[in-house]
C-alpha positions as CSV (number, residue, x, y, z in Angstrom):
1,X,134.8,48.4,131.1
2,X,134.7,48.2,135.1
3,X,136.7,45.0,136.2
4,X,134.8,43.4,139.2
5,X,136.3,41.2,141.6
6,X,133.5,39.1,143.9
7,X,134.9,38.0,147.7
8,X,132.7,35.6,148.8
9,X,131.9,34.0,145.5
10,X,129.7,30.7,146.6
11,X,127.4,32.5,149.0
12,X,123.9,33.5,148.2
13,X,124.9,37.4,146.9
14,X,127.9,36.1,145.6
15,X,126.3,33.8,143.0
16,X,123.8,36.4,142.1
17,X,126.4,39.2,141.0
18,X,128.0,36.5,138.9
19,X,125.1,36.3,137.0
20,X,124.3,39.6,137.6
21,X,128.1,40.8,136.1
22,X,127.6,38.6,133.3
23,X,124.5,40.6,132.4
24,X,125.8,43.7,132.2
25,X,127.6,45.3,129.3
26,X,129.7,47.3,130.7
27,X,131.2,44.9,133.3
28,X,133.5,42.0,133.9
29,X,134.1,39.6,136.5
30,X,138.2,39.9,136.9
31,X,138.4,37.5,140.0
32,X,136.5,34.9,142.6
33,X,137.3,34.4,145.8
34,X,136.1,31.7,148.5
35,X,137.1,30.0,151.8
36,X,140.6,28.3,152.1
37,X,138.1,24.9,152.3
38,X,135.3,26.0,149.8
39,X,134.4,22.8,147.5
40,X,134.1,25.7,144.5
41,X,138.1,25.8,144.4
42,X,139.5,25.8,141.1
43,X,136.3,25.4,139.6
44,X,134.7,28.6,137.0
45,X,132.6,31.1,138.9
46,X,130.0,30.8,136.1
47,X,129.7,27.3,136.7
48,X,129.3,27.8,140.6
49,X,126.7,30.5,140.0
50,X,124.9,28.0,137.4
51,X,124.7,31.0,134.7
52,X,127.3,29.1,132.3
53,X,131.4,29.7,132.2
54,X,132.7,32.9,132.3
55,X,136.4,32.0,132.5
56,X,137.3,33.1,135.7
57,X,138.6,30.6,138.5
58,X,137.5,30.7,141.9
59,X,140.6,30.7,144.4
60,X,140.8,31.6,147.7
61,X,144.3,33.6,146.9
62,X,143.7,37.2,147.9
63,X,145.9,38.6,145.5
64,X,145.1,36.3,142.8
65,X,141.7,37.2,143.2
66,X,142.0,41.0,143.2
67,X,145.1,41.0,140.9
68,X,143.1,42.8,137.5
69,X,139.9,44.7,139.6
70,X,139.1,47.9,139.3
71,X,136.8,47.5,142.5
72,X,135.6,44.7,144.9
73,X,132.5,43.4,146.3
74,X,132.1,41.9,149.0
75,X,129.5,40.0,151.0
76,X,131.7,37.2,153.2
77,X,131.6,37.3,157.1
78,X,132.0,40.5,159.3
79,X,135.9,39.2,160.2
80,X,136.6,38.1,156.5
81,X,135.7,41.3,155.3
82,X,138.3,43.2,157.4
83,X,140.8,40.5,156.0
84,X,139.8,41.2,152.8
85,X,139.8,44.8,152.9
86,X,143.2,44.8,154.1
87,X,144.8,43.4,151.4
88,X,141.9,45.4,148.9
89,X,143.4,48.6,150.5
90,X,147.1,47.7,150.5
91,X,146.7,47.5,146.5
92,X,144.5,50.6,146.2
93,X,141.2,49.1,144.9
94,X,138.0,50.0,146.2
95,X,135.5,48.2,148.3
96,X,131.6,47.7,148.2
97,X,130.9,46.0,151.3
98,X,127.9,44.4,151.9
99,X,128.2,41.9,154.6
100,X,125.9,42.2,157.2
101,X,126.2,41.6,161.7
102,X,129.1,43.9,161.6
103,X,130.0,45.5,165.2
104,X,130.8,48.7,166.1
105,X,134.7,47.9,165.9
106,X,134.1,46.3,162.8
107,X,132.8,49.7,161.6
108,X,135.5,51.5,163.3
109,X,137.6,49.7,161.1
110,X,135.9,50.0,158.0
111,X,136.4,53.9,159.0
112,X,140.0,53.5,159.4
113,X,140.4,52.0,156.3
114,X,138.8,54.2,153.8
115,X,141.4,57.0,155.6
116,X,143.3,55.4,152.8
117,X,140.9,54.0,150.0
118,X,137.6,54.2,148.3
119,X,134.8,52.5,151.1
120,X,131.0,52.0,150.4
121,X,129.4,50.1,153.2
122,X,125.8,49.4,153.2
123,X,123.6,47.1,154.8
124,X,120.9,46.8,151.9
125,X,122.0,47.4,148.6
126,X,118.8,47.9,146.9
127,X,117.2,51.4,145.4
128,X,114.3,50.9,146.8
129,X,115.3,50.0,150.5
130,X,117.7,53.2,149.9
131,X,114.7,55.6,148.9
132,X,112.7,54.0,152.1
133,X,116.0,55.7,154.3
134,X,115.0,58.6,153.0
135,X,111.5,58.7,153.9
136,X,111.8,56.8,157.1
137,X,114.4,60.3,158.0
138,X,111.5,62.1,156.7
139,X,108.7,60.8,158.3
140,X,110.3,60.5,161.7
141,X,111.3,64.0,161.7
142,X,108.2,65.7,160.7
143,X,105.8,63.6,162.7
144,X,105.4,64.4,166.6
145,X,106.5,61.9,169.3
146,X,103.7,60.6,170.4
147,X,103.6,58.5,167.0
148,X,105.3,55.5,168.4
149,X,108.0,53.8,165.8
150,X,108.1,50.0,165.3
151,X,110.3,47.9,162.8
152,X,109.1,44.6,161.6
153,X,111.7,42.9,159.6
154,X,111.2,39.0,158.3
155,X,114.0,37.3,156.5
156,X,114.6,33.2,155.4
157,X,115.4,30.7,158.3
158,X,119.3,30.7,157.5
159,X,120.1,34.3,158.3
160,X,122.0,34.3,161.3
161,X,121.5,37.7,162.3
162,X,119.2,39.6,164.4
163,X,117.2,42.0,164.0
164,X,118.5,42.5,160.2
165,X,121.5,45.1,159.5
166,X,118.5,46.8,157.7
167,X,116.4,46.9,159.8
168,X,119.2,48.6,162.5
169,X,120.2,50.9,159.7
170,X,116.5,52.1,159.8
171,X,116.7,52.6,163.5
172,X,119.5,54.4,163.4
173,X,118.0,56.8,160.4
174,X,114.5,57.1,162.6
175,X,116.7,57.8,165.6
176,X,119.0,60.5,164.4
177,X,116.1,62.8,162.9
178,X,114.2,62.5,166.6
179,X,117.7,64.3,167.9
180,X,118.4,60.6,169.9
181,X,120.5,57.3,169.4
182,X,119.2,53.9,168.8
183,X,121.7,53.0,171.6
184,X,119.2,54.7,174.4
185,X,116.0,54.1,172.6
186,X,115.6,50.7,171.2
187,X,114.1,47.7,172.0
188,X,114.3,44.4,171.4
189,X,112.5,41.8,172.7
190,X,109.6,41.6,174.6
191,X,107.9,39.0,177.1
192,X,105.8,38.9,180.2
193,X,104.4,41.9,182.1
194,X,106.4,44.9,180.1
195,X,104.3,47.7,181.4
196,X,103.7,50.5,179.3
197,X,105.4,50.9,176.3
198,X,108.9,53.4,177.4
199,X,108.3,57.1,175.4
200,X,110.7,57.9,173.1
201,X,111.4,53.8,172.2
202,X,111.9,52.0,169.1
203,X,110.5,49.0,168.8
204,X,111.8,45.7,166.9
205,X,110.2,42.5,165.7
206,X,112.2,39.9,164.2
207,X,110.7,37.0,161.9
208,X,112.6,34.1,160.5
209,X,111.3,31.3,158.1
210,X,110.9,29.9,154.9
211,X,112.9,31.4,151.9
212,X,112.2,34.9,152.6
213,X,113.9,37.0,150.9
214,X,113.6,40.4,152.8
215,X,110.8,42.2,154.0
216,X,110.7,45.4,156.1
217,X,108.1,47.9,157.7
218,X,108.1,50.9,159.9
219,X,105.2,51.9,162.1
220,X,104.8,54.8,163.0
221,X,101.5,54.3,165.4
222,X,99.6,57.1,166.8
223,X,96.0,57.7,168.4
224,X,93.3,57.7,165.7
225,X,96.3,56.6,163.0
226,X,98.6,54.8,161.3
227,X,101.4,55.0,158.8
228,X,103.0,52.4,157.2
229,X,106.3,52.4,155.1
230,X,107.3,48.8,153.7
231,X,109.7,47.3,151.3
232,X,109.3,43.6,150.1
233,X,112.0,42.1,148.3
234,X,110.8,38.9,146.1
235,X,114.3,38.3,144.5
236,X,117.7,38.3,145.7
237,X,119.2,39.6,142.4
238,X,117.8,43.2,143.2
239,X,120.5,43.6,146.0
240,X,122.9,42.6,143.2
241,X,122.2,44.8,141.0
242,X,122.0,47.7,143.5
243,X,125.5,46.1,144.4
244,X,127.1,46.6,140.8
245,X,125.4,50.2,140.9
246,X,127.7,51.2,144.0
247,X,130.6,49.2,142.1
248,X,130.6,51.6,139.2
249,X,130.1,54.5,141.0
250,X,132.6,54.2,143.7
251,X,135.6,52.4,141.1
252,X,138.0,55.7,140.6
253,X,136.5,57.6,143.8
254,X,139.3,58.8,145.8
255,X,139.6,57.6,149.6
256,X,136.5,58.0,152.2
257,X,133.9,56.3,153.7
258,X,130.7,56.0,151.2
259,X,127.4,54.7,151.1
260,X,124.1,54.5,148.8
261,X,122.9,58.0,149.7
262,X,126.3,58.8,147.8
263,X,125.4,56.5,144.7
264,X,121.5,57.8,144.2
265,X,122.4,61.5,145.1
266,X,120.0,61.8,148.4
């Protein structure tokens, strides 16, 4: 049995791998942790994620919260996460980290940390969005330049960053198989007279509304064709349960930095 702790308990992804933990057999919530001023203080994390009491009290204690993992998940805010990590490091448990917006010091850090702990960042936590990587590499470094690259990500109207860490991630992937950084070759807005599209440039559209859930595409656009790689995700509980995938695989791993490729072998 693979003690979980969840930071960031009352948020969207943490209610879902509350319900998600209390699904699976060989897993159990150990601790709950949320804001210094979270209403959910005190209360059970079952009865916060509306899947029924599971006998765990949310707190916003670090250490309480952590005291009996085996590994921590944690989707908070990219500054929280460091905080949290910190003290996740100092007594030797393991992180999955899935919060999103993070900059590049906040990755620098997450590098420094897993110098000396167990680290799994990843933007999207679900299989299929992680197979998608794969092919996105694949695709992008077998097809010839002239096939322009464009990323169309659409998520609900309460996401707060943009374009999605996803949808970067994908950049990044489509970026490093052309021998080039998303650094020199994206793009991300576009208004007025643009001219031609720039050679070489990877394109971003951003849409926001509604309860969506997650939806990406890459384009890769060409004269006389088109191909199309898409991921739609209908329910949020897919990310958690690509969540508690990483969470067994990386409790026991010895220090370094991680991420899905490591979990599905790719």
């Amino acid at each position: 049995m693979v003690n979980v702790a969840v930071l960031g308990v009352t948020g969207r992804m943490g209610r879902c791998l509350v319900r998600a933990i209390r699904e699976a057999p060989d897993l159990t919530l150990s601790g709950a942790l949320a804001s210094p001023d979270s209403a959910a203080l005190g209360r059970d994390a079952g009865d916060v994620a509306e899947c029924g009491p599971v006998g765990v009290e949310v707190t916003s204690d670090r250490l309480v919260a952590l005291e009996r993992a085996d590994v921590a998940i944690d989707f908070t805010l990219p500054d929280v996460t460091l905080d949290n990590l910190a003290v996740a490091g100092a007594q030797g448990i393991p992180m999955v980290v899935g919060t999103t917006g993070l900059t590049n010091a906040h990755h620098e850090a997450l590098r420094v940390a897993s110098r000396g702990v167990a680290v799994l960042f990843a933007p999207n936590m679900s299989l299929g969005m992680n197979l998608l990587f794969s092919l996105v590499a694949q695709a992008a470094a077998a097809l010839p330049a002239d096939y322009d690259i464009e990323i169309i990500e659409a998520h609900h109207r309460h996401k707060v960053d943009a374009p999605s860490g996803t949808a970067l991630r994908i950049g990044e992937i489509a970026a490093g198989a052309r021998k080039t950084t998303l650094q020199g070759s994206g793009v991300y807005s576009r208004m007025g007279n643009t001219g031609p599209r720039p050679d070489g440039s990877i394109g971003f559209a951003t849409v926001r509304g509604g309860d969506i859930v997650g939806d990406h595409t890459v384009l890769f656009a060409a004269t006389g064709e088109r191909l199309e790689i898409s991921h739609r995700a209908s329910d949020r509980m897919t990310f958690a349960y690509g969540a508690l995938q990483a969470a067994r695989w990386l409790a026991g791993r010895p220090p370094g930095m991680y991420g899905m490729a490591d979990v599905l072998d790719l």
